[in-house]
N, C-alpha and C positions, 0 to 999 in steps of 0.2 A: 477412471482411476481414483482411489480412494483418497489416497495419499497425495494427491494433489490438489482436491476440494478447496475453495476457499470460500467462506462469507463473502458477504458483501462489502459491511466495514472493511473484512482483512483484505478483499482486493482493493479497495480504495487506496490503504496505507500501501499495499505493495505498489500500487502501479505509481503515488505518489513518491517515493522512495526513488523510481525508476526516472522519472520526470527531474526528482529534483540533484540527480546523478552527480553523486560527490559532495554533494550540501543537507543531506537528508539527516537531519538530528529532530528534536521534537518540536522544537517551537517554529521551526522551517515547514515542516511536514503539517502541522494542524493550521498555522499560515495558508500552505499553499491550499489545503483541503477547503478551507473557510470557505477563502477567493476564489476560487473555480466553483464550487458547488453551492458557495449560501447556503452552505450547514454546519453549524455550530460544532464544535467536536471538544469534547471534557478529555480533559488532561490524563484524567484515569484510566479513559476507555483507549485512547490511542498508546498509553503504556504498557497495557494489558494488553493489546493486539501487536504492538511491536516485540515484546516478548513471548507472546504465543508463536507469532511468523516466525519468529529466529529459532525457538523448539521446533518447530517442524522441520529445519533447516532451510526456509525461503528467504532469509535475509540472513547478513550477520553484521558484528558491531563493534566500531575501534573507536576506541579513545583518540580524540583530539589534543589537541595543544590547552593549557590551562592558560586564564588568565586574570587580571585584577577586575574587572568589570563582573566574575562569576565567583569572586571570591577563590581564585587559584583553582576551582574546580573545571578537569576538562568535560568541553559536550560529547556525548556519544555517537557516536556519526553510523547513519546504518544504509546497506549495500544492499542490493539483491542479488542470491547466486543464481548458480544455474538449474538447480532445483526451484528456483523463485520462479527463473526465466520460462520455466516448463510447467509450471504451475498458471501462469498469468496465459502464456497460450496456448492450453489446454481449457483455460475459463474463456479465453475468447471463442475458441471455436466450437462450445458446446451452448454457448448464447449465440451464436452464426446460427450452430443447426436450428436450435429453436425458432430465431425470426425466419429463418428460410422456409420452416414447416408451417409456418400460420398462412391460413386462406388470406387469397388477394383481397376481398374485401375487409379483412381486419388490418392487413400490412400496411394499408395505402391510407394516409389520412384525408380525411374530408376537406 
């Protein structure tokens, strides 16, 4: 299904978004991605990807509480819906078929 496709980046932020359920705003989300994967992630590219996920409708995004530390501005806090949730396991289970279909000697490490 077409409409469910994601990147690879875009799964990363969704499943990260999923993981950090209820605290997912940007500098949580490019934290959590840093520390688990030891990969570097540009502020651009995870804004551009969180607003792309949220056009497609696999996420969406509410304003938080503001405060003096941010300069009275609130963070934006982002969910996965249920289109996200159908998107994320529909990528798992098309990366399943795939390891399932490669020969035993490639699946099995040395």
């Amino acid at each position: 299904m077409k409409e469910l496709q994601l990147g690879e980046f875009e799964e990363i932020v969704l499943l990260t978004v999923g993981i950090l359920h209820g605290n997912a705003y940007g500098v949580t989300i490019r934290n959590e991605i840093e520390n688990r994967l030891s990969r570097e992630v540009s502020v651009g590219a995870l804004q551009t990807t969180l607003r792309r996920l949220e056009k497609k409708g696999f996420v969406k995004s509410a304003h938080g509480e503001g405060n003096q530390a941010r300069g009275g501005r609130p963070k934006l806090y982002f969910t996965i819906t249920a289109h996200g949730q159908k998107a994320i396991s529909s990528s798992r289970e098309t990366r399943n078929a795939l390891w399932d279909a490669l020969p035993q000697l490639i699946a099995k490490p040395e």
